[in-house]
C-alpha positions as CSV (number, residue, x, y, z in Angstrom):
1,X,12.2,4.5,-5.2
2,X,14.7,4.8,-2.1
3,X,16.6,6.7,-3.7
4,X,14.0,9.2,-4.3
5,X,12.1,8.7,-0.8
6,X,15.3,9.6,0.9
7,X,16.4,12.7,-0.8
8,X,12.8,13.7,-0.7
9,X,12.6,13.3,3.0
10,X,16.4,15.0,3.6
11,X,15.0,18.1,1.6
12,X,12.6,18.6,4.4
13,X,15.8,18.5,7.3
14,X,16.7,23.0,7.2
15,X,13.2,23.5,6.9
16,X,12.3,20.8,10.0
17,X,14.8,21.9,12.1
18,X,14.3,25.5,11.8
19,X,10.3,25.2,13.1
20,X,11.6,24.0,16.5
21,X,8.1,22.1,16.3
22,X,9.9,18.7,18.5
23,X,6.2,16.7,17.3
24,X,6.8,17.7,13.8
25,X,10.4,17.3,14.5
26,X,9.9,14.2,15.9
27,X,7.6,12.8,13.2
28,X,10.6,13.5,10.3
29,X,13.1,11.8,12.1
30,X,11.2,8.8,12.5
31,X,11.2,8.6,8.6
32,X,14.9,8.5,8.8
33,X,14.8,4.8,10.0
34,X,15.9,2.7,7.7
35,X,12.9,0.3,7.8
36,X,11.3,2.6,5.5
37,X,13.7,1.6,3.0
38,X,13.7,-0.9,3.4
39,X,10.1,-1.7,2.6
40,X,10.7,-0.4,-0.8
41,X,13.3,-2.7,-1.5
42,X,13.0,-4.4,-5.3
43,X,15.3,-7.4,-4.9
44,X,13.5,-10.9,-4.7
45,X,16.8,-12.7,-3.9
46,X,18.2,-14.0,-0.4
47,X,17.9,-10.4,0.9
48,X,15.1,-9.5,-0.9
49,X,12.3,-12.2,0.9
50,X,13.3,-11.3,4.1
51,X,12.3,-7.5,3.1
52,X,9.2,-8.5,1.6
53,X,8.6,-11.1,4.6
54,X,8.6,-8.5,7.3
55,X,6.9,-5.7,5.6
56,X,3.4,-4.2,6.5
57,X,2.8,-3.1,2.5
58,X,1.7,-5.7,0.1
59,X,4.2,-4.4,-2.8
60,X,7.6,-1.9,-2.3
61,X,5.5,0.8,-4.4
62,X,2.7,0.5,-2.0
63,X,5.6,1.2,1.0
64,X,7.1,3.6,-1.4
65,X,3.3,5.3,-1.9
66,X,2.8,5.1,1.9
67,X,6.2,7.2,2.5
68,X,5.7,9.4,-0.1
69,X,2.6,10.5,1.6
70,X,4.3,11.1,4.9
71,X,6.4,13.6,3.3
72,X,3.7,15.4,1.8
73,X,2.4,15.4,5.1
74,X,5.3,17.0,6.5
75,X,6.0,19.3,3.2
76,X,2.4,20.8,4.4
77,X,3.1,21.4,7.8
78,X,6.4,23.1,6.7
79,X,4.5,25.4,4.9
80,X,6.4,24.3,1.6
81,X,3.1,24.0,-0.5
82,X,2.6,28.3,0.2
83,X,5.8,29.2,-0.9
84,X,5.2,26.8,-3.9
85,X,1.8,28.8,-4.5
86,X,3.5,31.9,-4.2
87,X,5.7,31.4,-6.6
């Protein structure tokens, strides 16, 4: 799941950077912090509980679900679902 989250949110960067938007701008780069991650983390061992101690999301695939919709969030104001359509 982080694995996926992050390339999914670096896809976004050309795109991000090129709107000059600094809200939307600012709203991508706050996905970059590696809290995010580590919400989604899967190991119940010594590093694990203090992941899953500190996290908001009752399960890493609810943190992972959460982050997931961020992007699509930021896919949409990127205009990526058009050029999707368009194709």
């Amino acid at each position: 799941m982080q694995h996926e989250a992050m390339a999914a949110v670096y896809e976004l960067k050309d795109k991000v950077l090129a709107s000059n938007d600094e809200e939307l701008i600012d709203d991508w780069r706050r996905l970059l912090t590696s809290d995010h991650s580590y919400y989604m983390c899967t190991k119940y061992f010594n590093d694990g509980d203090v992941h899953a101690y500190f996290s908001p999301y009752d399960s890493p695939f609810d943190a992972f679900s959460c982050f997931m919709n961020a992007i699509r969030d930021i896919r949409t104001r990127c205009g990526f679902e058009q050029e999707e359509k368009a194709e």
